[in-house]
FIMI-364181 format. One record per residue: residue number from 1; x, y, z of N, C-alpha, C in turn. Coordinates in nm, 3 decimals, padded with zeros to 5 digits, always signed. Example, Ala and Ser with C-alpha at 12.3 -4.5 7.8 and 13.67 -1.06 7.14 Angstrom:
SITE  resi     n_px     n_py     n_pz    ca_px    ca_py    ca_pz     c_px     c_py     c_pz
SITE     1  +01.319  -00.569  +00.780  +01.230  -00.450  +00.780  +01.320  -00.330  +00.780
SITE     2  +01.285  -00.225  +00.708  +01.367  -00.106  +00.714  +01.290  +00.003  +00.787
% end
This chain:
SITE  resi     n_px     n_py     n_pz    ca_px    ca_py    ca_pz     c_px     c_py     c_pz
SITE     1  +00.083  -00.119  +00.000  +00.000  +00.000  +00.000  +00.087  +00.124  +00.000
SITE     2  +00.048  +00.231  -00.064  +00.118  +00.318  -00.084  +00.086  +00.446  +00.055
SITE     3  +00.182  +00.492  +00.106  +00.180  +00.592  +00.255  +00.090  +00.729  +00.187
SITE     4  -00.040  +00.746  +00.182  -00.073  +00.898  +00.161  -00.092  +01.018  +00.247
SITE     5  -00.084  +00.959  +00.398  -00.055  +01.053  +00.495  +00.001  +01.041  +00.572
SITE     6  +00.078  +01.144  +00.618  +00.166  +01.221  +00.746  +00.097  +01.186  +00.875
SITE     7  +00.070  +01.122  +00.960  +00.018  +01.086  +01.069  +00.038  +01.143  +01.173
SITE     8  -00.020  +01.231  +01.259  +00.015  +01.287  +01.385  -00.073  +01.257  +01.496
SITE     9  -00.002  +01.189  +01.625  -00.154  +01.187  +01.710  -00.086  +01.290  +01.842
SITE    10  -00.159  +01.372  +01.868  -00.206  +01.433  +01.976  -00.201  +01.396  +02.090
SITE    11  -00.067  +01.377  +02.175  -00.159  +01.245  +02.275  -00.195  +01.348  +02.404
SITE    12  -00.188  +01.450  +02.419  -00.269  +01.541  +02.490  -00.470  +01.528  +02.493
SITE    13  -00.457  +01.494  +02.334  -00.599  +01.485  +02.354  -00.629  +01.341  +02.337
SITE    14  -00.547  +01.249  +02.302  -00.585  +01.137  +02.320  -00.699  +01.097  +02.442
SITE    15  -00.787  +00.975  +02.390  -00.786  +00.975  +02.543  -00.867  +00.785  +02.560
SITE    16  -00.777  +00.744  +02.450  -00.755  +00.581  +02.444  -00.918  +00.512  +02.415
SITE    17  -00.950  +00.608  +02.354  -01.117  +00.553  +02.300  -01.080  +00.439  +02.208
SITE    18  -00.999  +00.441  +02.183  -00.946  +00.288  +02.072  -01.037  +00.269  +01.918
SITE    19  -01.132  +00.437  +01.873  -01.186  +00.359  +01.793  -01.119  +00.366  +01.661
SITE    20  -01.010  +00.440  +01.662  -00.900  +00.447  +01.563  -00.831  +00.302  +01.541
SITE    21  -00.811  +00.225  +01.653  -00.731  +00.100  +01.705  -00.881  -00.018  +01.620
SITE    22  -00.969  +00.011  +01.670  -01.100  -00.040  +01.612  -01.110  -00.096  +01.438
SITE    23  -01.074  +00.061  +01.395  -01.117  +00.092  +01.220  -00.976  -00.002  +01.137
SITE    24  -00.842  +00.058  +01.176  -00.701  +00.065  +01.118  -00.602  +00.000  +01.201
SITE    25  -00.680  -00.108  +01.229  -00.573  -00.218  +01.353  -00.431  -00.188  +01.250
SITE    26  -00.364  -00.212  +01.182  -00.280  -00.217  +01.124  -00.181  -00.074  +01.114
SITE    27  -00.306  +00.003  +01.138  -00.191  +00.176  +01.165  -00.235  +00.198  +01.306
SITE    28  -00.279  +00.178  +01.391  -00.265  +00.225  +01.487  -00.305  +00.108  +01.623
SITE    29  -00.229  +00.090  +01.730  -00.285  +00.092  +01.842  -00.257  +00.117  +01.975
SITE    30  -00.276  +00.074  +02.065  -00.296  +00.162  +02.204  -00.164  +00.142  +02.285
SITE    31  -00.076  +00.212  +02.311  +00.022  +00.194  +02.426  +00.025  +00.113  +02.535
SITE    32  +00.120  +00.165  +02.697  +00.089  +00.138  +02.809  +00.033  +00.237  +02.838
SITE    33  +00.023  +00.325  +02.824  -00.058  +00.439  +02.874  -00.230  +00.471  +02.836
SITE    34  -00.250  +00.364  +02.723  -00.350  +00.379  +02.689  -00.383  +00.478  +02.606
SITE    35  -00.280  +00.519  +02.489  -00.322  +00.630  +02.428  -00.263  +00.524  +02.289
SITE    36  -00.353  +00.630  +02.120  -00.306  +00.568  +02.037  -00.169  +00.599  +02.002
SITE    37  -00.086  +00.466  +01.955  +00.018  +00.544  +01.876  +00.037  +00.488  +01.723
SITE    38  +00.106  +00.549  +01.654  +00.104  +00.492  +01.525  +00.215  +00.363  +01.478
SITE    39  +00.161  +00.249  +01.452  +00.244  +00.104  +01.403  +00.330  +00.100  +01.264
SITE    40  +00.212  +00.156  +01.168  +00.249  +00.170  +01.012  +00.148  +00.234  +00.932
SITE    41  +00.222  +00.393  +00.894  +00.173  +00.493  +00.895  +00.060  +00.413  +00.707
SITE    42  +00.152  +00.367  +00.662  +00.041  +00.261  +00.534  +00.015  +00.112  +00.544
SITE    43  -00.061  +00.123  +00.697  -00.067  -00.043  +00.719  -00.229  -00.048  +00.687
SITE    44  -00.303  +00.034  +00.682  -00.441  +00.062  +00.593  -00.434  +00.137  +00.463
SITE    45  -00.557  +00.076  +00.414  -00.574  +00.150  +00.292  -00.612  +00.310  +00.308
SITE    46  -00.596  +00.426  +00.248  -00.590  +00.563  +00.285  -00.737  +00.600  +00.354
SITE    47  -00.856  +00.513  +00.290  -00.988  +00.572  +00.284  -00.980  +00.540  +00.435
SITE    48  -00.942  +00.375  +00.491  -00.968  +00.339  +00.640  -00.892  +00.432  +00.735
SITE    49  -00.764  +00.478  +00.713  -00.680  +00.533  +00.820  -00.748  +00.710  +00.810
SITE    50  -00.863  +00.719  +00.749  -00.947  +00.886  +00.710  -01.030  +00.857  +00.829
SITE    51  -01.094  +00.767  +00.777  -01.242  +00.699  +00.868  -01.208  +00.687  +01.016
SITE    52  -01.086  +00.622  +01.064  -01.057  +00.625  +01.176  -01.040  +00.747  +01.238
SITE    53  -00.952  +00.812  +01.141  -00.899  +00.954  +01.241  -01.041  +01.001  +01.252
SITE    54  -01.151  +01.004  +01.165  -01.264  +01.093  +01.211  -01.351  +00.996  +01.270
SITE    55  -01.337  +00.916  +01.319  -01.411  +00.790  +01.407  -01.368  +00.883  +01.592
SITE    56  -01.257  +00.977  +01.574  -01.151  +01.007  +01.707  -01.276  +01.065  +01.793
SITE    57  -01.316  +01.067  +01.886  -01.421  +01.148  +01.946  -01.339  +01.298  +01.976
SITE    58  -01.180  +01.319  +01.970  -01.112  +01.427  +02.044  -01.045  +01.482  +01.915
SITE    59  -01.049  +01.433  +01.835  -00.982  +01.470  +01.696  -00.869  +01.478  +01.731
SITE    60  -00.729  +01.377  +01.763  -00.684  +01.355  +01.796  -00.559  +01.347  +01.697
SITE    61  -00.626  +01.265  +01.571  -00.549  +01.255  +01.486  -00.522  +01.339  +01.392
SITE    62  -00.425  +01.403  +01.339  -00.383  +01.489  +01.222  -00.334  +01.391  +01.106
SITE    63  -00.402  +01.423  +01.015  -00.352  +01.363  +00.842  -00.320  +01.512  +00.801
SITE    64  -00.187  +01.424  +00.717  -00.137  +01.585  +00.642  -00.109  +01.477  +00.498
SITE    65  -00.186  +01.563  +00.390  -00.143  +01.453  +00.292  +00.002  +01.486  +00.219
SITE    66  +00.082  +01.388  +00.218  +00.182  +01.379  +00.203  +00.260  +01.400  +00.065
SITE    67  +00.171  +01.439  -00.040  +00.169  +01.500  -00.167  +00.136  +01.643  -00.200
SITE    68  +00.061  +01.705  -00.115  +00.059  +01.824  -00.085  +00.071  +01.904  -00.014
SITE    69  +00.112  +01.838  +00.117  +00.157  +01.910  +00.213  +00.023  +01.987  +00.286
SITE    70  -00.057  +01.954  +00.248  -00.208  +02.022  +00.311  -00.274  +01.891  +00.409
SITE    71  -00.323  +01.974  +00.520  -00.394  +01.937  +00.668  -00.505  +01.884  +00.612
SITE    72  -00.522  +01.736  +00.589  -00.643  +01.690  +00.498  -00.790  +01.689  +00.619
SITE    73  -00.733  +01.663  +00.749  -00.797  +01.641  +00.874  -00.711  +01.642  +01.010
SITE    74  -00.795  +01.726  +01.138  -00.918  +01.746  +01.086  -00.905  +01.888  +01.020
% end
């Protein structure tokens, strides 16, 4: 799979709702602390690792697409 976004998580606002961990088992899951972190920034297909970040109840996650350099979400 090809990487289309820059992945950033927040872990200030994290707050280990897991439903990112839920959507994109493969890009993301939960620490010891219970917050998300990122595994493999193209271990989902682009549409799932979108869906997750806006699945975040805290918007937690930042996508920056990585071809344009623009804040795709949130």
């Amino acid at each position: 799979m090809t990487k289309k976004y820059k992945i950033t998580i927040d872990r200030n606002l994290c707050i280990g709702a897991a439903s990112c961990v839920a959507l994109a088992m493969k890009t993301f899951e939960l620490d010891s602390e219970n917050k998300a972190i990122i595994i493999d920034e193209a271990g989902d297909e682009a549409e799932t690792i979108k869906l997750a970040a806006e699945s975040c109840p805290t918007k937690a996650i930042i996508l920056e697409n990585i071809e344009t350099g623009e804040q795709e979400y949130p």
